[in-house]
N, C-alpha and C positions, 0 to 999 in steps of 0.2 A: 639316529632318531632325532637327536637336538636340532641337525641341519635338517631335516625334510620338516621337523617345527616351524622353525623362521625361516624356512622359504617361501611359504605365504606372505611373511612378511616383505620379507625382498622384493617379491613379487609386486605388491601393492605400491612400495616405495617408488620402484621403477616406474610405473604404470604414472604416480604419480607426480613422477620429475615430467615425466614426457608432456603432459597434458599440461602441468605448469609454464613447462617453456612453448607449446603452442599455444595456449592463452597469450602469453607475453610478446609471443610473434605478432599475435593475430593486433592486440593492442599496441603495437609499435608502427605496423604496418598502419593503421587505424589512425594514427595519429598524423600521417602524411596526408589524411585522404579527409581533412575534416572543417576543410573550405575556407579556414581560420584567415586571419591576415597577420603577416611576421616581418622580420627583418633579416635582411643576411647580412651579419657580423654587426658589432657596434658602431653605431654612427652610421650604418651605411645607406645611399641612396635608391637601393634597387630594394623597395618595400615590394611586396607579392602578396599573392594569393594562393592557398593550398588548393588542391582540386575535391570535388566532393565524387564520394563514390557510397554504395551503398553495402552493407556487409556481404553480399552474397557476391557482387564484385572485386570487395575485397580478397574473398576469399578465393577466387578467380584468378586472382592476381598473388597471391600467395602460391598454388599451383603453379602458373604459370615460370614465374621465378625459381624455383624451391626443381623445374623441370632439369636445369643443368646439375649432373651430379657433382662433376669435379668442379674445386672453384669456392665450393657450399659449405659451409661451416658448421657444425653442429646447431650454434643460436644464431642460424639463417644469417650468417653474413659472406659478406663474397670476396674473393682473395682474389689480386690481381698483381702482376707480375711484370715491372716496369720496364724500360729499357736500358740501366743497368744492372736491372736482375733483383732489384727491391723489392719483397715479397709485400703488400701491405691491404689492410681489410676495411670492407666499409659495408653499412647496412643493405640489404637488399629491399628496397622499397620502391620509390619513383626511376623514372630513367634519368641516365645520367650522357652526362657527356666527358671527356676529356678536355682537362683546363692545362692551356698552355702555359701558364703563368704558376699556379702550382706545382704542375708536375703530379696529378692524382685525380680519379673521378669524381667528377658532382653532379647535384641534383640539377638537371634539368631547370629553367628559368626560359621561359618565353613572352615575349610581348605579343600583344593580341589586339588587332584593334575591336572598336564596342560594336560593329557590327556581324563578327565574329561570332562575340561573347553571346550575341544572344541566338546565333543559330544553330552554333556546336554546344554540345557538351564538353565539358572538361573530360582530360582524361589522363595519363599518369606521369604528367611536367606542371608544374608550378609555372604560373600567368602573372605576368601586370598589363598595363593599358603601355601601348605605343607611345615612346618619350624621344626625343633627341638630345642634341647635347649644342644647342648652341649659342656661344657666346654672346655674355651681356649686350656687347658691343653690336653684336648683329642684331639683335632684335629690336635698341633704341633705334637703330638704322632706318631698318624695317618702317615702326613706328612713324619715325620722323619724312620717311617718303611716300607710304601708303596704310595712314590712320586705320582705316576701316578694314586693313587687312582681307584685303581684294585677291580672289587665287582665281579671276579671270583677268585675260589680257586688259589693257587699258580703252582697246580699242571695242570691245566687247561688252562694256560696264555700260549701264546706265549712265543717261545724261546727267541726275539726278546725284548719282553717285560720287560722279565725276567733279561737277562742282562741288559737291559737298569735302572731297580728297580733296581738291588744289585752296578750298580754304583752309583746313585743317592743315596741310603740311609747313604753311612758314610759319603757323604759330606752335604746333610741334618742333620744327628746326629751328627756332630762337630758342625755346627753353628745353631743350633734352641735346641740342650741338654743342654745348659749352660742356656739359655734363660727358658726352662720348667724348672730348677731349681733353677733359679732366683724367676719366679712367686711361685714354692710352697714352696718354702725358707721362701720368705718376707708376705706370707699368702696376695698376694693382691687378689686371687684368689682360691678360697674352693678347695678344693683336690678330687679329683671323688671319694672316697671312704667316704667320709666327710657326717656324717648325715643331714647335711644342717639344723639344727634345728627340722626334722620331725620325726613324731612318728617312731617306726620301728617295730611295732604290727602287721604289715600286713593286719588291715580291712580293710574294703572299706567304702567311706565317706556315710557317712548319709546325707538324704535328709528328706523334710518335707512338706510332701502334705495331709494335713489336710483338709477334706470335712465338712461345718458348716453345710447345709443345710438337711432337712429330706429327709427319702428317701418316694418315693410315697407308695411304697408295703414294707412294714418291716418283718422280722421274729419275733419281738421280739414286743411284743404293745407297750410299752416303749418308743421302737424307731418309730413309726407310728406316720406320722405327727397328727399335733392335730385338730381335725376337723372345718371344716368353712363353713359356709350357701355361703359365694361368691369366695371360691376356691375349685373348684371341691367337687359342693353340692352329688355328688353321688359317691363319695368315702368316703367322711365323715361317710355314711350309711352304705356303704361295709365293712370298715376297724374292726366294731367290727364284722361282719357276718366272714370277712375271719379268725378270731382266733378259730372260732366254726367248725373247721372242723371236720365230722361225717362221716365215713364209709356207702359208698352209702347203703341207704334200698332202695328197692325194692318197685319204684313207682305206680300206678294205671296210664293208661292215664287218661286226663283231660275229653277227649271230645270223642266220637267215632259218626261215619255213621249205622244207626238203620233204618229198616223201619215202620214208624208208622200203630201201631195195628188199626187202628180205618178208616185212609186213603189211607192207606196202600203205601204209599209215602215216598221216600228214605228222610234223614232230618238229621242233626247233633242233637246230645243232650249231655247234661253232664252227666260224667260216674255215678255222685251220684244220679240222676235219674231212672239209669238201675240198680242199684244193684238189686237182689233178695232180698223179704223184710224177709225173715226168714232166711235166710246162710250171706247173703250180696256180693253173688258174682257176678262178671260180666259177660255180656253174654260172651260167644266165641267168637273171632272175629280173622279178618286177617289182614295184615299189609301190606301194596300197595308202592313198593319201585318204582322210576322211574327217569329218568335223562332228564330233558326239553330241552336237547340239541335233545333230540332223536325226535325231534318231533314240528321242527321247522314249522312245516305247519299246527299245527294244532291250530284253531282260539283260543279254549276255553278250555285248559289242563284240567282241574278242571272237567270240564264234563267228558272229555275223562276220567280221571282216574275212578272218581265215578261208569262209565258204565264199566269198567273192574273188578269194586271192585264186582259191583251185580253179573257180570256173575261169576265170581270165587267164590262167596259164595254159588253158583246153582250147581257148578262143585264140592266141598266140600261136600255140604250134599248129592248129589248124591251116595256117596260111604261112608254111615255114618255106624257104625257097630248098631249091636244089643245093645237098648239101649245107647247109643250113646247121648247127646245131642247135637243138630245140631247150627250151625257159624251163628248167629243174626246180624252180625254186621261188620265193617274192619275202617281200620283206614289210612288216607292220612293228608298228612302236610299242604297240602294247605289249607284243611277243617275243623280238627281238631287245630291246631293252625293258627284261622283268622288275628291275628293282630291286626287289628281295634277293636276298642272298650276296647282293656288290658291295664293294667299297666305294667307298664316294668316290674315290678316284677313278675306277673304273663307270659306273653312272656318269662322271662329269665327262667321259671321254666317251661316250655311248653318245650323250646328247647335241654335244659338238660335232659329231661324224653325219648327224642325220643329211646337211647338204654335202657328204660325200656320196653317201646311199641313192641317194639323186642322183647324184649328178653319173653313174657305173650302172644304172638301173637301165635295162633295155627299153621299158617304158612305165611310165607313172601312169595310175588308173586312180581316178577321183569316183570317187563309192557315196551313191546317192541312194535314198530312198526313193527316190521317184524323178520323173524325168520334166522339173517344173523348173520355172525361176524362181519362187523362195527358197525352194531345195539347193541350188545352187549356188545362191546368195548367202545361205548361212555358211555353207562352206567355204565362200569367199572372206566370211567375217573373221573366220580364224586367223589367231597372230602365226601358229606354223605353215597354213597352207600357200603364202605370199610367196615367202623365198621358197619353196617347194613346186609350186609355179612356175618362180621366176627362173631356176636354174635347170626344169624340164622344158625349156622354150619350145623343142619342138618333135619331143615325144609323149604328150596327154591325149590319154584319152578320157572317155568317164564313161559308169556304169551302173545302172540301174537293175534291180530285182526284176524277175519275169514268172508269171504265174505258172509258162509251159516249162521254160529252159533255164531255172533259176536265176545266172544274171546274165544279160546281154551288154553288149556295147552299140548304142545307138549310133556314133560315129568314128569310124576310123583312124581320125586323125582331128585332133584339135591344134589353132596356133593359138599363140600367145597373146593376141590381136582378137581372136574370138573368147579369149579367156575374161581378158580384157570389156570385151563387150556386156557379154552375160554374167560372168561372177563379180565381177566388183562395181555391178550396177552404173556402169556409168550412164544407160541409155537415161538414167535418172537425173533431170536436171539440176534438182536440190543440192546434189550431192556429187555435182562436178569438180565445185573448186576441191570438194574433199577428197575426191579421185586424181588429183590433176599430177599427183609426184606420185604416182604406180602407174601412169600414163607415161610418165620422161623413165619410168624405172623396167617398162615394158618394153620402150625405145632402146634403151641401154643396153637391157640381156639380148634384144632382136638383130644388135648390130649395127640400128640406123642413128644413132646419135650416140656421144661420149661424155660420159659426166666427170667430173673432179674426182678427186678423193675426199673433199670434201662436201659436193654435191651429192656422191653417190651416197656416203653415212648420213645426212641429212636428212635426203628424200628416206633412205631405207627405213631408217628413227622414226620418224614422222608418218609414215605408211604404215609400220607395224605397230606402231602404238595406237591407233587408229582401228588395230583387231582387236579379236575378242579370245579369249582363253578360257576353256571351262577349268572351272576349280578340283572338279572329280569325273572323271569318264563316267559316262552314264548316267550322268544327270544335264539337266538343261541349263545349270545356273550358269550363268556369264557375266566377267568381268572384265573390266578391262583390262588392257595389259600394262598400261604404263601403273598397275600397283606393281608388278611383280618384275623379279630381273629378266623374265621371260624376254624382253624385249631387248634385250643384250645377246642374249641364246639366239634366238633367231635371227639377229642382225647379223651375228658373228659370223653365220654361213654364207654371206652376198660379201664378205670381203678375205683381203686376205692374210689378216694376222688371227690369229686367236689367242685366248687368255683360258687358264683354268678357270673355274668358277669357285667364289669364295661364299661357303653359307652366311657370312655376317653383311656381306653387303646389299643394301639396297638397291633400289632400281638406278638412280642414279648414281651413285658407285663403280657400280659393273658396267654404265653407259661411258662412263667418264675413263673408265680405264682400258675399255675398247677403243675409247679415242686414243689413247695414249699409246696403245699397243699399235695402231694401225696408222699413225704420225698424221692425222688426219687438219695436216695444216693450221694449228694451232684453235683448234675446231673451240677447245674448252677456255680458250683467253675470247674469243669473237663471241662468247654466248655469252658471259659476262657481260658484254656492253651492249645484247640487246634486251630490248624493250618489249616484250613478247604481249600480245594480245590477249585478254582476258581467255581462259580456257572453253570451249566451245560444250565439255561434260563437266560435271561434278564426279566426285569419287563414288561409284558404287559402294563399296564398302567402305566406308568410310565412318567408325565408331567412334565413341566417346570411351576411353578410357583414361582415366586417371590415378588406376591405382599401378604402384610399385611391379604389379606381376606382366603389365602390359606395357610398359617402359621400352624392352626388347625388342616387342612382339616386331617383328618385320612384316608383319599384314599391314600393320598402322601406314597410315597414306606419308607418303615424304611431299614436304609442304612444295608449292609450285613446281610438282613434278608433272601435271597437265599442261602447263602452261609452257613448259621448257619442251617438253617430247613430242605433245600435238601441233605447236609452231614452229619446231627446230627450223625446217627448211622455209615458211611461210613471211612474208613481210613484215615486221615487228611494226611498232605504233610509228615509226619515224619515216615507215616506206624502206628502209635496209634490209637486205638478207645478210645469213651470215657472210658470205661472200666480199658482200661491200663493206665489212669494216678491217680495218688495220690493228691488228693487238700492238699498244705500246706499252705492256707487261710480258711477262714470263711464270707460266704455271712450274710450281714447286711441290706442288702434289695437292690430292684428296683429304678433305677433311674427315675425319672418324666422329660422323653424327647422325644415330637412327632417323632422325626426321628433318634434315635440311640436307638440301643442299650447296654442302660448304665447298669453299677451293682455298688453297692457300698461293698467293701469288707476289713475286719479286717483281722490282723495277715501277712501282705503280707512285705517279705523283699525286701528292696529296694536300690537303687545307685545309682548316677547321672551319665550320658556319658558326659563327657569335650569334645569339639567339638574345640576349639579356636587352642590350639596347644599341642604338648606333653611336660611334664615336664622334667626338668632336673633333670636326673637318678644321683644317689650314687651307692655306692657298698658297702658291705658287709663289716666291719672291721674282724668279722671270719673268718680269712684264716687259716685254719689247714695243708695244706700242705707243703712241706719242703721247694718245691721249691717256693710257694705263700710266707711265711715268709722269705725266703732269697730276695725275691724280694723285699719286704716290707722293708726290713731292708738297700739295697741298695738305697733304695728312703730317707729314715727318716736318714742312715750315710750322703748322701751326702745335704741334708737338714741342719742336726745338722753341717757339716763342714762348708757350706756357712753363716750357721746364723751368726757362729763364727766370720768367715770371715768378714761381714757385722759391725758385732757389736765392734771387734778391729777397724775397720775402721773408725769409727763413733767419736770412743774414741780418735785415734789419731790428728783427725783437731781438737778439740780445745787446744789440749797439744801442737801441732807443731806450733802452731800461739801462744801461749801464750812463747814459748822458743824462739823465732826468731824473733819478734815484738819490733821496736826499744823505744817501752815504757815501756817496761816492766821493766825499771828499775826506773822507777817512784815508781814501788809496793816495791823496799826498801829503799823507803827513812825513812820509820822508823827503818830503823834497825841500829844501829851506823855506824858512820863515819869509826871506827879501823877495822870493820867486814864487810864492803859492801864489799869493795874488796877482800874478801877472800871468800865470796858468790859470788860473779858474776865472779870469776876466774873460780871456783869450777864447778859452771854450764855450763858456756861455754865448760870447760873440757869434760866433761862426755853426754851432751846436741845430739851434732853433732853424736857420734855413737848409740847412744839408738835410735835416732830419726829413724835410717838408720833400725836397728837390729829389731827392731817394726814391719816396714815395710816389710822388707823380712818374720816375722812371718806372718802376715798377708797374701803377697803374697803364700807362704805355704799353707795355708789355703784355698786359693781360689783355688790352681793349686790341692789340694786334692778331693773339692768339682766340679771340673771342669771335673777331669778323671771319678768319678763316672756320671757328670750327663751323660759321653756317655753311661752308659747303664742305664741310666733314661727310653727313651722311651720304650727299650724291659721289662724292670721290670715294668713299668705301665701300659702297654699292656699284660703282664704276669700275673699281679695280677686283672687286668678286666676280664680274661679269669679264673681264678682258683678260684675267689669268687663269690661265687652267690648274685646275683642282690637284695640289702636291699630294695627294692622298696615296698613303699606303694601301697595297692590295688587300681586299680582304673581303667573304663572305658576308653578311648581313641575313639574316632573315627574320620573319614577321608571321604569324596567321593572319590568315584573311588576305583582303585586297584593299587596295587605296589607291586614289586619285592621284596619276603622276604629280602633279602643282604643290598638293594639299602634303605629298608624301617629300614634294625634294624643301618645303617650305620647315618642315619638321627637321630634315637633316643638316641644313645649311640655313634656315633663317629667312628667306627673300625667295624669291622665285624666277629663274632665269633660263626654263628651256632645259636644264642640262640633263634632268634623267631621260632615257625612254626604254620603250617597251622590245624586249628582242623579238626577233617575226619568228622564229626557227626553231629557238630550240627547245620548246616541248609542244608535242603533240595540242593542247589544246589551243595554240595558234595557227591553226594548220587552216579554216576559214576567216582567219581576222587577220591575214595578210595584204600592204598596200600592192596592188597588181603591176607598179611600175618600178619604185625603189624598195628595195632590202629593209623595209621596216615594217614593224604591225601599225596596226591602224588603234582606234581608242578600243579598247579590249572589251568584250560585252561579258562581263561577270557573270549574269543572269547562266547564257550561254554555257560557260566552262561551268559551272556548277550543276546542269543538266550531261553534262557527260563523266562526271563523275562516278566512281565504283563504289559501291557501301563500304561504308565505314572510312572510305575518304575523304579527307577536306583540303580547303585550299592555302596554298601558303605564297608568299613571298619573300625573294632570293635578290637582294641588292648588293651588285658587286661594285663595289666602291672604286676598285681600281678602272673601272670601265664606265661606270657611272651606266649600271645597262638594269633594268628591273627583267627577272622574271618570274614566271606565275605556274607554280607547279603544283601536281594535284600527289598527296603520299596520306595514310593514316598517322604517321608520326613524324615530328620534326626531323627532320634529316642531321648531323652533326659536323659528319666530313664528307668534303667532296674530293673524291677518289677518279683519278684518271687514268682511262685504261686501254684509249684504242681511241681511232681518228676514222671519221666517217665523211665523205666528199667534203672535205675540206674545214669539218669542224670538228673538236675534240669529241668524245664521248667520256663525261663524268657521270659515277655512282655514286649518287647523294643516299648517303648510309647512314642509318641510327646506329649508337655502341650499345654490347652489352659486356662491361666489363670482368664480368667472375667468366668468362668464356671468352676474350677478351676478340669477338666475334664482328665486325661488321655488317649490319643487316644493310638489303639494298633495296632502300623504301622505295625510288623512281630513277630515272635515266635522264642526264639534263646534258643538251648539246654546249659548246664553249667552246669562244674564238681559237685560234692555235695559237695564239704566241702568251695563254695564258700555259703552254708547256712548257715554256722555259722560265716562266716567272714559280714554280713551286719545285718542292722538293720531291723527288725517290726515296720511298720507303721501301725498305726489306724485309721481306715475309710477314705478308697483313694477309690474313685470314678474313673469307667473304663471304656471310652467307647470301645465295642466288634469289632467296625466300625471305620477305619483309616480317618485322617482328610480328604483325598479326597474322600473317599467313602461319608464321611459326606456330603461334599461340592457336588458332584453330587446327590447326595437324594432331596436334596434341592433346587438347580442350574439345574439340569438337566446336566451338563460339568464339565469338569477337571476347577481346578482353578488355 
């Protein structure tokens, strides 16, 4: 009785921890999001900007995060797990990236230039304005050769201009040349040519995204998580059945429609019943294909079909030849495989046989309402009827209802060519190109052409996801297939491995392990690196769930699971198919994730994008050119004359103050009485003109070091120009866009031609190409920003090592760029956001790179991808942008 008392109380206590710590969430997260301006770490130069968001986006974002369960901490923080195995925690708030230099994730920092700022919104990384980093020395340069800071040619300026710079520059180079020769004199200030301490190897930094976790589906057993009665008890069962893969044999059906000898009543029986007792074979029978969209009015399908099954077996032996044994029997889905009463294992092997029942069937009969083309079209749209088609190539007929003789068969004989015609509407021009892989897939089963193994899962993927699957027989709702593994089932039958079927897996899961089953050429590393075109549907069902009970649900859409299955086989944004790319990774298996599609992949080289600001550039001390070492040599003589300079100067105030200082004859009082005066004569003698003669050497020195440093600024703007940039490889990125001139004037100080724009490697260069050399032309901004996708903007990507801009369109800053396959003759990198409590790679866009940037990064082991950008994730989930 005392406990069932103060269990109310409990009760309320509890209720009211939970609520205290989501307030505390909610105002912690709130505090990221509240536009402020901060500093990161004391003293430090990279001031920012919070991003502003509104509570209902907050709280958006709270969901969003709070989606991964493992990883998540009671008070919302996220565990990550290093690459020596460090387990360590940090708030879940903004995005983060991985810091080379740490060694742990941080908040996200981006530079943004102000035209940006005022067309995007913020959104959940911390901003400053576009900064460089470059030396004092370079910009008095600058200064002293072009005052008005001119980012057009010279030849391009105004008259007006023009004179107005060649007066300004000698009275700039008198009084700011002595000063840039002061600072690289006295070394208070590194010299732009100056290695600054860093390597000058030219790789690109290494990163380290290490995946602890199993992956759900492995290639290798080894790597196959280790089985568990309370973590997914029916993959523990699967995981050894999927190492047994066998080369489809040639099933028997289970079950077939017979009429009983005795009551002569139509009735299902199992096939081991009907064998023949002395051959053992099965009677004849036919196979009853039909689409329940066709046939929305009628009460009880199941009947319907059965009574088209009899008359068609009446219409068959009708026309039986001499000796001939006559069709006993037909075969329907809904009768033959009941459901009720199976084990899943038994169901799972019912549904994989249906393209054997096919393919042993004397003839396929397609069961129509009526003898029209919608009627036949919808039965074209179903995701079963494709390969049910494709592997009767040339025994269909079809059959329609008849008001005298119940059902007839209008023609004899269908080919696969007329199937082709009238059911999957290709006379319709709209919907050619959407037909045009069940056109090479009608060739393939016909005999007249031969596809890959990877050609044939392609088109197959892509053709069946492209049907329609009703959700319940007898009703008309339809869906598409690429929500459900349906399209894994039905593909499975056009090739020749099969896999059990696991209820935990989604659609992609089940697609990706048909690949794997069926070696299909490293099918799941080449979809990686492409680029796949916006999806041509949205998700029919497609809901907003966010609570706890819908997390499971495997209805929920898998994020860019349209985009991966209706373009598998189709040209991606770059003009490739799968076909034309090279994987230079290796899949390690399937990620274990209800709504993405993840892979876990070996051998992939990798680099981090620096987002914060651009480093301070050096240059080359190999200068081979004549006039490059004469400039060098006028920098390092008027150097070597000022240090000179400096250094007598240094020397003479304490000798001038020890000769002139009236104590200084205190220092001879040890010397005798008879000889002080003949020493202090002595010096004073000779004291006064040394001291003078000192000085004018000195002056000398300085009026030498003073004439050189007027051509300081042109000999260190000379040797900027004539040396190539020692610059370490490395990433860069920026929002927005900017003026090549305006952007390399910002990185390096002066403006000398050196960046430019690459023609090739993303898609929205694809018409701002020069038609004669390998470069783009001046990039039309306006342009790329009209081909952008919601909720995307635009970014730039400066690779220092290459000195190459480009201009890529993602919703989120990309972090790493991930190499993973070569396409005619240029890399394919995934420029990926992190999400560390899942320690996940998302793959915001696809960016082509020169080849020899493969041998400048490093191979990482076992980095986890997801195929689906973080906001694609976040609307799977969310149902909205975040």
């Amino acid at each position: 009785m005392e406990a069932n008392a103060f269990s109310p109380i409990f009760s309320r206590t509890s209720e009211e921890k939970e609520i205290r710590r989501e307030r505390d969430i909610h105002r912690r997260v709130h505090h990221q999001y509240d536009g402020t301006r901060d500093l990161m770490g004391w003293l430090s130069q990279y001031r920012y900007r919070k991003p502003v968001a509104t509570d209902a986006a907050i709280e958006l974002r709270i969901q969003e995060l709070s989606r991964v369960e493992e990883g998540v901490t009671a008070d919302f923080r996220g565990q990550f797990r290093k690459l020596d195995g460090e387990l360590i925690e940090k708030e879940l708030d903004l995005d983060v990236y991985y810091s080379t230099t740490r060694k742990r994730p941080r908040r996200l920092l981006v530079q943004v230039t102000e035209e940006s700022l005022e067309k995007y919104s913020t959104r959940h990384w911390r901003y400053r304005k576009v900064k460089g980093r470059v030396p004092v020395v370079m910009r008095l340069t600058e200064l002293c050769l072009n005052p008005l800071f001119e980012l057009a040619p010279p030849k391009e300026r105004p008259i007006a201009k023009r004179i107005a710079g060649w007066a300004l520059s000698p009275v700039c180079t008198i009084f700011l040349g002595f000063v840039i020769q002061v600072m690289m004199a006295s070394e208070l200030m590194l010299a732009p040519w100056a290695d600054n301490g860093e390597s000058d190897s030219g790789d690109y930094e290494d990163i380290e995204h290490y995946h602890w976790e199993w992956p759900k589906h492995a290639t290798n057993i080894l790597d196959q998580r280790p089985g568990s009665s309370d973590q997914h008890p029916s993959s523990s069962v699967l995981q050894e059945q999927d190492r047994e893969f066998e080369v489809a044999m040639l099933t028997f059906p289970r079950r077939l429609v017979v009429r009983d000898s005795q009551t002569g009543d139509w009735a299902v029986k199992k096939a081991v019943d009907l064998r023949h007792p002395s051959t053992g074979a099965l009677p004849r029978y036919i196979f009853m294909s039909y689409s329940p969209s066709c046939f929305p009015n009628v009460p009880n399908i199941k009947e319907y079909i059965n009574e088209a099954g009899k008359a068609m077996i009446e219409y068959e032996n009708s026309s039986l030849g001499e000796g001939e044994r006559p069709i006993e029997a037909f075969w329907t889905d809904r009768s033959c495989i009941p459901g009720e009463g199976q084990t899943q294992q038994e169901y799972t092997e019912d549904v994989n046989t249906i393209c054997d029942a096919v393919r042993q069937a004397e003839r396929v009969y397609i069961v129509l309402p009526e003898d029209t083309t919608e009627a036949k079209q919808r039965w074209g749209n179903r995701v079963w009827t494709l390969p049910e088609a494709l592997l009767a190539a040339d025994k269909m007929r079809y059959c329609v209802p008849s008001h005298d003789a119940g059902f007839v068969c209008p023609e004899t004989h269908l080919t696969l060519l007329q199937v082709y015609e009238t059911f999957w509407e290709r006379q319709r021009s709209e919907n050619a190109v959407a037909n045009s892989e069940i056109g090479l897939l009608v060739e393939h089963f016909s005999g007249t052409l031969t596809l890959s193994s990877i050609q044939l899962f392609a088109y197959a993927t892509q053709a069946i996801s492209r049907r329609q699957v009703s959700l319940q027989f007898g009703k008309s709702t339809q869906v598409m297939a690429h929500t459900r593994i349906d399209v894994a089932l039905a593909t499975m039958g056009l090739l020749a491995y099969r896999i059990p079927t696991d209820p935990t897996d989604n659609n992609f899961q089940a697609m990706a392990r048909l690949s794997l089953a069926n070696d299909s050429d490293q099918l799941l590393e080449r979809l990686v690196c492409l680029l796949p075109n916006p999806a041509s549907r949205t998700a029919p069902y497609a809901r907003v769930h966010s609570d706890k009970e819908h997390i499971l649900n495997r209805d929920c859409p898998v994020a860019c699971s349209e985009e991966l299955l209706l373009n598998m086989a189709v040209e991606d944004q770059f003009g490739s198919r799968l076909w034309d790319i090279t994987p230079t990774c290796k899949l390690v298996g399937v990620g274990d994730d209800a709504h993405l599609p993840t892979v876990i992949l070996d051998q992939c080289r990798a680099t981090p994008i620096r987002w914060k600001r651009f480093p301070q550039m050096r240059y080359s001390q190999q200068i081979k050119t004549i006039r490059g070492v004469l400039a060098t040599k006028v920098v390092l003589w008027g150097c070597f004359w000022l240090h000179q300079a400096l250094s007598a100067l240094w020397i003479a105030i304490p000798l001038s103050i020890a000769l002139f200082h009236e104590e200084v004859g205190q220092a001879l009082k040890d010397i005798p009485q008879e000889y002080r005066q003949i020493v202090r004569y002595t010096i004073q003698a000779f004291s006064s003109p040394f001291i003078g003669f000192y000085l004018v050497g000195v002056a000398i020195y300085i009026g030498v070091a003073w004439v050189l440093s007027l051509f300081a600024p042109a000999a260190i703007n000379h040797i900027s120009k004539s040396g190539d940039p020692g610059l370490k490889g490395q990433l860069v990125g920026f929002e927005g866009t900017m003026d090549l001139r305006h952007l390399e004037r910002l990185i390096f100080g002066n403006v000398q031609d050196r960046l430019f724009y690459t023609p090739s490697c993303t898609p929205l260069t694809r018409d701002l190409r020069d038609p004669k050399y390998r470069e783009a032309k001046d990039l039309d901004f306006t342009l790329m920003e009209a081909l952008l996708r919601p909720g995307e903007r635009l970014f730039s990507i400066v690779d220092m090592g290459t000195l190459s801009v480009t201009v890529i369109a993602a919703e989120r800053p990309p972090t790493v760029a991930l190499i993973c396959g070569r396409d005619a003759g240029m890399l394919r990198a995934l420029l990926c956001s992190w999400r560390f409590e899942n320690n996940c790679l998302y793959k915001e866009t696809v960016m082509r790179m020169r080849s020899s940037m493969f041998d400048r990064t490093t191979a990482q082991d076992w980095v986890k991808v997801s195929l689906a950008s973080q906001g694609a994730a976040a609307r799977a989930y969310l149902g909205t942008f975040s």
